[in-house]
C-alpha positions as CSV (number, residue, x, y, z in Angstrom):
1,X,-23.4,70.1,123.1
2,X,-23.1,73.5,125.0
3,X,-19.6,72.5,126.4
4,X,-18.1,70.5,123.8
5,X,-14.6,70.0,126.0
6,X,-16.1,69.3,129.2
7,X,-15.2,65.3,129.9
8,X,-17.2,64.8,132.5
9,X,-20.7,66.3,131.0
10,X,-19.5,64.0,127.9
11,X,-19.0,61.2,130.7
12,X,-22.6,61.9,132.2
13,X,-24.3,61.4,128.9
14,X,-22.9,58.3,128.2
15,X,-24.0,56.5,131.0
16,X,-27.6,58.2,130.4
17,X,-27.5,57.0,127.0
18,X,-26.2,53.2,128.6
19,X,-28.8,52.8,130.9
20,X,-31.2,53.9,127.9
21,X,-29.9,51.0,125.8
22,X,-28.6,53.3,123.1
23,X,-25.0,51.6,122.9
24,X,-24.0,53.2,120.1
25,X,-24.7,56.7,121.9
26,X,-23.0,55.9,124.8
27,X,-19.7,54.4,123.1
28,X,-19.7,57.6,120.9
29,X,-20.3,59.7,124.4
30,X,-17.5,57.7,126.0
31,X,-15.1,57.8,124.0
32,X,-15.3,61.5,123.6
33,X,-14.8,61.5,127.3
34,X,-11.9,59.4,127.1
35,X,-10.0,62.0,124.6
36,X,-10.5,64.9,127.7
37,X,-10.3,63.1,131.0
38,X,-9.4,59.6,132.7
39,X,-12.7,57.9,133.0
40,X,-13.9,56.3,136.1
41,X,-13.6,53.2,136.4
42,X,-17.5,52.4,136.5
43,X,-17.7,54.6,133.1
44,X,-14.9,52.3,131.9
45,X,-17.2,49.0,132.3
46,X,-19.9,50.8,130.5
47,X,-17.4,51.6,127.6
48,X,-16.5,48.1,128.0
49,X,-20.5,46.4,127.6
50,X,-20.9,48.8,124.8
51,X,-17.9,47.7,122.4
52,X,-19.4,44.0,123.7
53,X,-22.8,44.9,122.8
54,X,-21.9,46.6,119.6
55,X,-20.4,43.6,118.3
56,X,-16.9,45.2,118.9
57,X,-15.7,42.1,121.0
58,X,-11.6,42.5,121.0
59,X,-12.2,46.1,121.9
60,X,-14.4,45.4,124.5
61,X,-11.7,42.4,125.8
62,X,-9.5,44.5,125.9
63,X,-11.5,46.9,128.2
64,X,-12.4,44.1,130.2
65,X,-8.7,42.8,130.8
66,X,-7.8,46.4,132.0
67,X,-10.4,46.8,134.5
68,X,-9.3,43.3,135.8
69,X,-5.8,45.2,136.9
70,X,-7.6,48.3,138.5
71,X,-7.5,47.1,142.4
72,X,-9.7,49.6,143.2
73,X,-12.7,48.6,140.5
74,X,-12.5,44.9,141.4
75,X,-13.0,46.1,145.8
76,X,-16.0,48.1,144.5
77,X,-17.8,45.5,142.8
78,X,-16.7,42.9,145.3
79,X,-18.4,45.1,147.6
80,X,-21.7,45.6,145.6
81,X,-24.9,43.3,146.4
82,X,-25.9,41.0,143.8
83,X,-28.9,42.1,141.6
């Protein structure tokens, strides 16, 4: 990558690589993000389904249980039409 310490380019090609199904690129992408900036709390879920998907389950629990406390992530998806 061009911009190796930009978080949120790191950020953007995670979620590409999510909604690709390549979970193992997008936890890799993620968590790189994670080292240089807060993550939104979106990205966070998809960090989350990927450490599920991967196998990694406590990991992704744990991910899970966090996101549970963020007030703002839980109005947001209340919010969100069913698909």
């Amino acid at each position: 990558m061009k911009f190796p310490d930009e978080g949120h380019l790191w950020q953007l090609l995670g979620i590409l690589h999510h909604r690709a199904s390549d979970f193992a690129g997008a936890s890799e992408a993620l968590e790189t993000a994670t080292l240089l900036m807060p993550l939104e709390s979106a990205t966070r879920w998809a960090l989350a389904d990927c450490q599920a998907r991967l196998g990694r389950a406590e990991l992704a629990w744990q991910l899970y249980r966090h996101l549970a406390g963020d007030d703002a992530f839980c109005r947001d998806l209340a919010r969100r039409e069913p698909t």
